[in-house]
C-alpha positions as CSV (number, residue, x, y, z in Angstrom):
1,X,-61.8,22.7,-44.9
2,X,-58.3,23.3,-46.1
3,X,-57.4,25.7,-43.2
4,X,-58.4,22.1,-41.2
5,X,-56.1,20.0,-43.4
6,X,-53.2,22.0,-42.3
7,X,-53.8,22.7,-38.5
8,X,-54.0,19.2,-38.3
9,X,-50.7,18.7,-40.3
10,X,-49.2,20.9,-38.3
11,X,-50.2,19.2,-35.3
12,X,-49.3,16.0,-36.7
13,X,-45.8,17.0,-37.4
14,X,-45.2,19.0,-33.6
15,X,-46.5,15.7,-31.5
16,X,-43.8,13.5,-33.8
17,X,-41.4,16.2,-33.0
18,X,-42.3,15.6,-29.1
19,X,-42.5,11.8,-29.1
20,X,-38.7,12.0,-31.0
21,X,-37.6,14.4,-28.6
22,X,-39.1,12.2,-25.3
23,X,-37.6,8.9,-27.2
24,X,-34.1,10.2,-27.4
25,X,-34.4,11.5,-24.0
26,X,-35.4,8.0,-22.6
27,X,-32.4,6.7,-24.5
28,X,-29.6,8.8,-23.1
29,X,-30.6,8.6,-19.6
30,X,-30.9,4.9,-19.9
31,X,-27.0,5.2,-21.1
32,X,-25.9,7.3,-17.9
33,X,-27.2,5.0,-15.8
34,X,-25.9,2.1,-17.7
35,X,-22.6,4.5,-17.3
36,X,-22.9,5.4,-13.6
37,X,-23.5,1.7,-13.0
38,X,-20.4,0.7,-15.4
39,X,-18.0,3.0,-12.9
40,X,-19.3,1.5,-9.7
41,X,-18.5,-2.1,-10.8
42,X,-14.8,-0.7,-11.6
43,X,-14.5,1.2,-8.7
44,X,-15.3,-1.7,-7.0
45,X,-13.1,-4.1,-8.6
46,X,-10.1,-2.0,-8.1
47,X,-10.7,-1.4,-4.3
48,X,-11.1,-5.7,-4.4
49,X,-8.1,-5.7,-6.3
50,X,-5.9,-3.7,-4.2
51,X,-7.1,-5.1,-0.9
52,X,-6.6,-9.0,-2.5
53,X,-3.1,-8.4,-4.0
54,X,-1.6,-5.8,-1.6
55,X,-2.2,-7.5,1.7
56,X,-1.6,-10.9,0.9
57,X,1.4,-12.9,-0.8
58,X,-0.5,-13.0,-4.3
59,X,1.4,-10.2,-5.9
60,X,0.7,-8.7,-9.0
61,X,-2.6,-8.8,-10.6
62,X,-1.9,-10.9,-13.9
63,X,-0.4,-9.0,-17.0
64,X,-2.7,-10.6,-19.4
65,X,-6.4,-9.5,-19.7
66,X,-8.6,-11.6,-16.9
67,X,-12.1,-12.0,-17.6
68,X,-15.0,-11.9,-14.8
69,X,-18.3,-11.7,-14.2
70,X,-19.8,-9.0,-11.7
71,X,-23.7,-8.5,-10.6
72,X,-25.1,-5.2,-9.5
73,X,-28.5,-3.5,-9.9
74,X,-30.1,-7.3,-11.6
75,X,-27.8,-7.2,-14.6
76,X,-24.7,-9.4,-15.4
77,X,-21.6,-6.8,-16.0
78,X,-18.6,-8.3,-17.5
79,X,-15.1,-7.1,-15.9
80,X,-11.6,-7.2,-17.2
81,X,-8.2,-6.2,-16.1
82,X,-4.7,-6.5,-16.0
83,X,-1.3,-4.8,-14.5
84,X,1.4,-3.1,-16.4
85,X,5.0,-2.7,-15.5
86,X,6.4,0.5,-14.9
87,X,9.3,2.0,-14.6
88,X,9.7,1.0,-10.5
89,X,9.8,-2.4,-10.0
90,X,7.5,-1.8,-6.3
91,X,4.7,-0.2,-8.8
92,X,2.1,-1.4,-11.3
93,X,-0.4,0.2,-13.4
94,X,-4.1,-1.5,-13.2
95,X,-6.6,-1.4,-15.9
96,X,-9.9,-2.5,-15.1
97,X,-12.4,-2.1,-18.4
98,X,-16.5,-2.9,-17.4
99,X,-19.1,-3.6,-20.2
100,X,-22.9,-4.9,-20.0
101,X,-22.4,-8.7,-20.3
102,X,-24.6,-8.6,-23.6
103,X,-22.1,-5.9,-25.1
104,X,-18.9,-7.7,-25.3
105,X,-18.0,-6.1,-28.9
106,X,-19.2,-2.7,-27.6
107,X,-16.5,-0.2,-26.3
108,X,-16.1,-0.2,-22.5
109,X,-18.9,2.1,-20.6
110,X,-16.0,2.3,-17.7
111,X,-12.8,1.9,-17.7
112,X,-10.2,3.1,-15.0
113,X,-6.5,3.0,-14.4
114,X,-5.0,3.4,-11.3
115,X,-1.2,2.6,-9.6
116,X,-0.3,-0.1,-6.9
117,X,2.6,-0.2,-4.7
118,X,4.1,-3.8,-3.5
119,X,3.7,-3.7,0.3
120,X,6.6,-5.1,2.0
């Protein structure tokens, strides 16, 4: 009877091992594809950045954070960038910074920086 007790303990204590193991694993791929997700939303919103500021007479992107809104893949992804001088007038440094809509206090899943010239 007691060799029963502790086969079954044992077993007990292997399958939370496994459903830990599987639960953590569901976890972190959720996160990369929240990720993945995060950098296609920047990527995208620099490529609409450069292509709305560089052809047209708009210039700059502003210098102060600018909030939007973004959907991809059914969820609401909240956007932010800005330029920054640098030391050549005809170039700026753009920030864009992408979080879940819901995770406004959480750190950024993507953020990107990239350099655009003033066309003339």
């Amino acid at each position: 009877m007691l060799e029963v007790l502790m086969a079954m303990t044992i077993l007990a204590i292997a399958g939370i091992t496994v459903l830990r193991t599987t639960s953590e694993s569901l976890d972190n791929s959720q996160y990369l594809k929240n990720k993945t997700m995060a950098r296609w939303v920047a990527d995208n919103e620099l490529a609409d950045l450069y292509l709305t500021h560089s052809s047209s007479k708009k210039g700059w992107p502003p210098q102060t954070w600018k909030k939007e809104t973004r959907e991809l893949a059914n969820q609401t992804w909240q956007v932010r960038y800005r330029s920054l001088r640098t030391g050549d007038e005809s170039f700026r440094a753009i920030q864009v910074e992408v979080r879940l809509d819901r995770d406004e206090k959480k750190p950024a899943l993507a953020s990107l920086q990239t350099y655009m010239v003033k066309q003339s």
